[in-house]
C-alpha positions as CSV (number, residue, x, y, z in Angstrom):
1,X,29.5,93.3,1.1
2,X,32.1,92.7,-1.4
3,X,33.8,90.4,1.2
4,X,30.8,87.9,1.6
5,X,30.2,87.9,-2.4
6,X,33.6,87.1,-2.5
7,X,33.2,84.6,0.1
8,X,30.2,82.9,-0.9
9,X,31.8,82.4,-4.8
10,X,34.6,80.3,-3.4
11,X,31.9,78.3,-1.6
12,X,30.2,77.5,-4.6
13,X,33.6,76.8,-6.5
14,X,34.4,74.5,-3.6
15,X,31.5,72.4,-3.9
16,X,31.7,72.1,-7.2
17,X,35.1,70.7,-7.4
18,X,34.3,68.6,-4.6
19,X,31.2,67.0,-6.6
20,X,33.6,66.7,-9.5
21,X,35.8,65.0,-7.4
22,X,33.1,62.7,-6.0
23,X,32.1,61.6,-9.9
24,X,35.3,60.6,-11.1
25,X,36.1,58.7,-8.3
26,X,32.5,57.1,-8.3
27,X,33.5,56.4,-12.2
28,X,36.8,54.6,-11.2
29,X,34.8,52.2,-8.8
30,X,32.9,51.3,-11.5
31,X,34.3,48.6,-12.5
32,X,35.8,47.2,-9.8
33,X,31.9,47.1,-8.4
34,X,30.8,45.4,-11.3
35,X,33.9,42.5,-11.1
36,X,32.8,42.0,-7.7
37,X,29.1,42.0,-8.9
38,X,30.2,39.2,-11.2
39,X,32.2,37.2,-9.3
40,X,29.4,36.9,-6.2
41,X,25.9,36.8,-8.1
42,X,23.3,37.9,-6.0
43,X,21.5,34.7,-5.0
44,X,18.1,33.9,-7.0
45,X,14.9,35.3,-5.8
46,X,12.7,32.4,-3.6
47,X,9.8,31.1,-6.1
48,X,6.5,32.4,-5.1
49,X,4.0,29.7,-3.3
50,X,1.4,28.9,-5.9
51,X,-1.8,30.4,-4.3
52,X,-5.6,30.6,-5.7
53,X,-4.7,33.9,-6.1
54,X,-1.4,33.3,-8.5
55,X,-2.0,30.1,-10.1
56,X,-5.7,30.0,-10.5
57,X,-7.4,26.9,-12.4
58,X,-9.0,27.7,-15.7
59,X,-12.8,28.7,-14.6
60,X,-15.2,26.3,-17.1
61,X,-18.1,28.9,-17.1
62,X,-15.5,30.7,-20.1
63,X,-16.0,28.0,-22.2
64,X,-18.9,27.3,-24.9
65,X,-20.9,23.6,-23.8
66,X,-21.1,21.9,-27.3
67,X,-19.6,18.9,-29.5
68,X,-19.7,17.3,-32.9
69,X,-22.8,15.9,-34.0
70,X,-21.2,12.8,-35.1
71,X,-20.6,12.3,-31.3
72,X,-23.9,13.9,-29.6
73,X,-26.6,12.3,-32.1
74,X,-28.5,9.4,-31.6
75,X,-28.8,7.1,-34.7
76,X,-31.6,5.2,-33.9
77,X,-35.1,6.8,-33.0
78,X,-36.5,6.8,-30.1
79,X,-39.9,5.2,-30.6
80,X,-41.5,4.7,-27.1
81,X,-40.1,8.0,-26.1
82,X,-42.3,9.7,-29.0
83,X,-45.1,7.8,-27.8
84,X,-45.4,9.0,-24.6
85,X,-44.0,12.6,-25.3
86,X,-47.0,12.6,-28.6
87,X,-49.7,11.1,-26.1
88,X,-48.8,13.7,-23.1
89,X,-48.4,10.6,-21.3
90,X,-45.8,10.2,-18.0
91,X,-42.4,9.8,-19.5
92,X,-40.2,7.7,-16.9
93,X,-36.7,7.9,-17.5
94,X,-34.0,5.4,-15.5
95,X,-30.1,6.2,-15.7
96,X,-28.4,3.1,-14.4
97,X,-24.7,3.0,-13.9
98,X,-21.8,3.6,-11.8
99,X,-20.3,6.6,-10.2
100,X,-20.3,8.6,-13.6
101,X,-23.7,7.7,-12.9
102,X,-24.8,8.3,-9.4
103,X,-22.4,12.3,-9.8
104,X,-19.2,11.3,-8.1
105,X,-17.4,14.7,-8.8
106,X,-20.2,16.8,-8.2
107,X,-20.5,19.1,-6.0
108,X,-24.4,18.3,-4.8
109,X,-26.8,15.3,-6.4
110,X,-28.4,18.5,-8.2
111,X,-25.3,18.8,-10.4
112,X,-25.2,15.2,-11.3
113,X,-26.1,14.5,-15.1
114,X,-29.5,12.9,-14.9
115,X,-30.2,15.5,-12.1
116,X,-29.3,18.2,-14.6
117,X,-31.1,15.6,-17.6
118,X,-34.4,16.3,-15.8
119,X,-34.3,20.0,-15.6
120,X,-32.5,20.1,-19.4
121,X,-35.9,18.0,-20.5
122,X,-38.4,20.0,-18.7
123,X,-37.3,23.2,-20.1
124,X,-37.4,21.4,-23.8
125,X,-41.0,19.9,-22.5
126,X,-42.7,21.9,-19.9
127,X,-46.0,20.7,-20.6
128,X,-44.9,17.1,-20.1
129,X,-44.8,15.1,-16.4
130,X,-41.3,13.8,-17.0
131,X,-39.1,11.9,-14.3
132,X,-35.6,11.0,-14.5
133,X,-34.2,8.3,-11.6
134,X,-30.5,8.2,-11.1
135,X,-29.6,4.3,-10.3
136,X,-26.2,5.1,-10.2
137,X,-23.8,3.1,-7.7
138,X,-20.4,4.1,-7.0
139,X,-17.4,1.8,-8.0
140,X,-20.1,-0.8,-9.8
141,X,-19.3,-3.0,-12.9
142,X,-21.5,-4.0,-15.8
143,X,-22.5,-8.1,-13.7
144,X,-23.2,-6.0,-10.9
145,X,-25.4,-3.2,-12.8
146,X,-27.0,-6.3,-14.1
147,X,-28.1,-7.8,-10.8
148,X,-29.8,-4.6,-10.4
149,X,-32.2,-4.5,-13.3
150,X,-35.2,-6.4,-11.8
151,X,-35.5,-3.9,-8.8
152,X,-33.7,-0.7,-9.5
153,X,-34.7,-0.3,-13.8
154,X,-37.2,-2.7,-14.6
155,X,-39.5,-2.2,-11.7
156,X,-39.4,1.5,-12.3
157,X,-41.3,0.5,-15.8
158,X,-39.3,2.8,-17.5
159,X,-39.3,4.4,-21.4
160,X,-35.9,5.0,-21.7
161,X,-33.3,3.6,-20.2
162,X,-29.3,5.2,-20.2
163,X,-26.8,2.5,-19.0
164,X,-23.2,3.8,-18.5
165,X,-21.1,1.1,-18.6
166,X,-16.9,0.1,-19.1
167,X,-15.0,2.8,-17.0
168,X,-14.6,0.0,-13.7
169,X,-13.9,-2.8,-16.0
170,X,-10.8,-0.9,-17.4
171,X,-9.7,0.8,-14.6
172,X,-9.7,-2.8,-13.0
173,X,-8.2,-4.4,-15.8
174,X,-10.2,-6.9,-16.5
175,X,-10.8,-8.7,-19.6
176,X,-12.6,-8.1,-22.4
177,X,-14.1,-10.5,-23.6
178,X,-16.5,-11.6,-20.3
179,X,-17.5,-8.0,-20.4
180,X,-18.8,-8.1,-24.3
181,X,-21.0,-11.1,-23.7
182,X,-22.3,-9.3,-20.1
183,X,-23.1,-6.1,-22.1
184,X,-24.9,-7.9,-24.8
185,X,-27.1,-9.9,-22.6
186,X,-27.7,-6.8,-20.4
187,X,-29.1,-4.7,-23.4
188,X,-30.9,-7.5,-24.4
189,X,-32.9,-7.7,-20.9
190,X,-33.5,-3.9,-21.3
191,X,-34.8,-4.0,-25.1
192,X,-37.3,-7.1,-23.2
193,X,-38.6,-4.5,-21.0
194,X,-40.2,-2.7,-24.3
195,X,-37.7,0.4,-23.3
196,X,-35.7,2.4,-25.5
197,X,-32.5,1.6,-24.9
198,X,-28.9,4.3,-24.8
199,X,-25.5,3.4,-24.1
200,X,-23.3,5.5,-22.2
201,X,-19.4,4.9,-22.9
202,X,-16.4,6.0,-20.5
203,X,-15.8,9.5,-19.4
204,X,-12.7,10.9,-21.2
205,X,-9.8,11.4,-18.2
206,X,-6.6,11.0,-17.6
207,X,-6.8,7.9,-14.9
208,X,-8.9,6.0,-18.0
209,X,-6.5,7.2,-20.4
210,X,-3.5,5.2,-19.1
211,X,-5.4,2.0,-18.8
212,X,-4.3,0.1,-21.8
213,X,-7.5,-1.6,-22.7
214,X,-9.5,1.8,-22.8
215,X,-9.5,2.0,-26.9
216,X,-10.8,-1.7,-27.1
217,X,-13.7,-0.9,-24.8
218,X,-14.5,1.8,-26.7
219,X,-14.8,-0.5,-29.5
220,X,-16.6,-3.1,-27.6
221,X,-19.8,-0.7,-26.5
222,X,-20.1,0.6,-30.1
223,X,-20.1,-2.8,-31.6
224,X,-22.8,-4.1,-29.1
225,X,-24.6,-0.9,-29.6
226,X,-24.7,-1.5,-33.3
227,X,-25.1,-5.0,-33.1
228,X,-28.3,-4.7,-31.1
229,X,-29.6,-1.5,-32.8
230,X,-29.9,0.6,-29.6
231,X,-28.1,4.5,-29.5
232,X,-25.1,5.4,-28.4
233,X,-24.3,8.5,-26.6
234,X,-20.4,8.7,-27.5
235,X,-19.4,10.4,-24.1
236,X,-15.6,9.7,-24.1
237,X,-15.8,11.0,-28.5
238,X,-17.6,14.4,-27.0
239,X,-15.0,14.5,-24.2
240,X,-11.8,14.1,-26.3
241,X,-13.1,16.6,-28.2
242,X,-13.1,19.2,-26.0
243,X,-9.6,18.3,-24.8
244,X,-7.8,18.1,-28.4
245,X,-9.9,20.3,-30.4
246,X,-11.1,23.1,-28.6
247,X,-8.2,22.8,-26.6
248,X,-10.2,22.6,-23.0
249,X,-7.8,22.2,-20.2
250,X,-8.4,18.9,-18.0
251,X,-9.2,20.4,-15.0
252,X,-11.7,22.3,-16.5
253,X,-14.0,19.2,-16.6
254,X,-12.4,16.6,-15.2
255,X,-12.6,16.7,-10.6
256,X,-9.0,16.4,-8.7
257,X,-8.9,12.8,-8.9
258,X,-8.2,12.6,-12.2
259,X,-11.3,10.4,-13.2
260,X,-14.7,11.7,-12.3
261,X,-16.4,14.6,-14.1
262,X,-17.4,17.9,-12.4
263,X,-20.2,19.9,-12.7
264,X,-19.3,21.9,-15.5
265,X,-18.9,18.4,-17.5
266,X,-22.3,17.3,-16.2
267,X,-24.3,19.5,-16.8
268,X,-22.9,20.2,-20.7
269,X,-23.2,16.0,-21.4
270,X,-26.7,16.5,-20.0
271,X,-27.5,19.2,-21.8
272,X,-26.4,18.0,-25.2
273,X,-28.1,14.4,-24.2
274,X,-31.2,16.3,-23.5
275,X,-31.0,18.0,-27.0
276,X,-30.3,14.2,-28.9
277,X,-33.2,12.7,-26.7
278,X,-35.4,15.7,-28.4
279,X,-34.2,15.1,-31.7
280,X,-34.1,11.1,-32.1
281,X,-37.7,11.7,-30.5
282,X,-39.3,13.6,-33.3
283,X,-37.5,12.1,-36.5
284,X,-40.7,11.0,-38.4
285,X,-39.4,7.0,-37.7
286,X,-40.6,7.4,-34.2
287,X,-43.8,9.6,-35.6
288,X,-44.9,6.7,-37.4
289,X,-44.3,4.4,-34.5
290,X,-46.3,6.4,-32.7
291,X,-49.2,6.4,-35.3
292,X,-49.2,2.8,-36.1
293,X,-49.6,2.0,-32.4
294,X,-46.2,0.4,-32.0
């Protein structure tokens, strides 16, 4: 018995020493692993493949719809608007324009902007019978909107017209000046239809951004707006905003293509154009139009 305790002791000495062994020479290769180590760097890992899953897009539902008043009120009232809307009568509305317009970037007609108008109107008015026609051609200028007027705005006898208007022009680059006298003779042909009368500027994105006429454009609708007295719905102001103020991403409202809106950006312009038609509607302005018979 003695003999195996014996026995078994020198084992465990045995192994011991052998583990010591083992460490110190572990320790002394050290170093020579690491100089190696440094000498041949282990080669970079392979970037991962952007995937939905990875490098998801920012969604827009996280983000508030709203803007400046400065940018989202109408100055002028809207007199036959508050007629019709203070009679119960029909209220006809006709949005004439381009692709901005006719929901290029949308995923289905429903999500275009006067689409998402109508349904932003009737929950303000459900009492009223209130249409909204979208007019809207795709790649159209402000001569060929014109053309239109007789049979696709006029015809329709309409209340209130919205004309977007400048974004083709610019991305064309085309002159200014034919374009101011076209958009002056164009809003007065709507104001002769005994319509109220809204201008819709550019849409905010980075394909109209690099188009070095954009900022005089944007000059040119206001001035014709004021000039003429009719509102201004300050679209590309609103957008901007939500870009450099509140920090919105661009593809957060803005499609692929760099240029057309999406249905996030639709349906928020339509809502807060929904909430300026309500407004310049009821300012007492338009209630005494509506009294006097005007």
């Amino acid at each position: 018995m003695s003999f195996i305790l014996k026995s078994n002791q020198k084992a465990a000495i045995s192994r011991v020493a052998c583990a010591a062994v083992w460490a110190v020479a572990l320790a002394m290769a050290a170093p020579v692993r690491a100089q190696v180590l440094a000498t041949h760097p282990a080669a970079p890992a392979a970037p991962l493949t952007p995937t939905p899953a990875t490098v998801a897009p920012p969604q827009a539902a996280a983000f508030a719809c709203n803007g400046p008043a400065e940018f989202t009120r109408l100055n002028y009232p809207l007199r036959h608007t508050a007629r019709r809307l203070a009679r119960g009568e029909p209220l006809t509305i006709v949005a004439v324009g381009s692709s901005s317009t006719s929901g290029a970037g949308a995923s289905s007609p429903a999500a275009s902007y006067p689409s998402r108008l109508a349904v932003e109107l009737k929950q303000r008015f459900p009492a009223h019978d209130i249409t909204v026609l979208n007019r809207g051609v795709n790649g159209e200028e402000t001569e060929q909107m014109m053309a239109r007027f007789g049979t696709d705005v006029i015809a329709a006898h309409p209340d209130l017209v919205l004309w977007q208007v400048g974004t083709n022009s610019v991305l064309r680059d085309h002159p200014l000046k034919p374009h101011s006298v076209l958009l002056r003779e164009g809003i007065a042909q709507l104001k002769e239809a005994d319509a109220d009368v809204v201008l819709i500027d550019m849409q905010y994105a980075p394909r109209v951004l690099t188009k070095p006429e954009t900022q005089g454009m944007e000059d040119q609708i206001a001035l014709a707006a004021k000039a003429a007295s009719v509102d201004l719905f300050n679209r590309f102001a609103l957008m901007r905003n939500w870009y450099e103020v509140q920090h919105i991403p661009f593809d957060a409202f803005v499609s692929p293509d760099e240029l057309h809106m999406n249905d996030w950006s639709y349906a928020c312009v339509a809502k807060l154009l929904a909430t300026a038609i309500a407004d310049a509607a009821a300012r007492p302005t338009a209630a005494a139009a509506v009294h006097s018979g005007r």
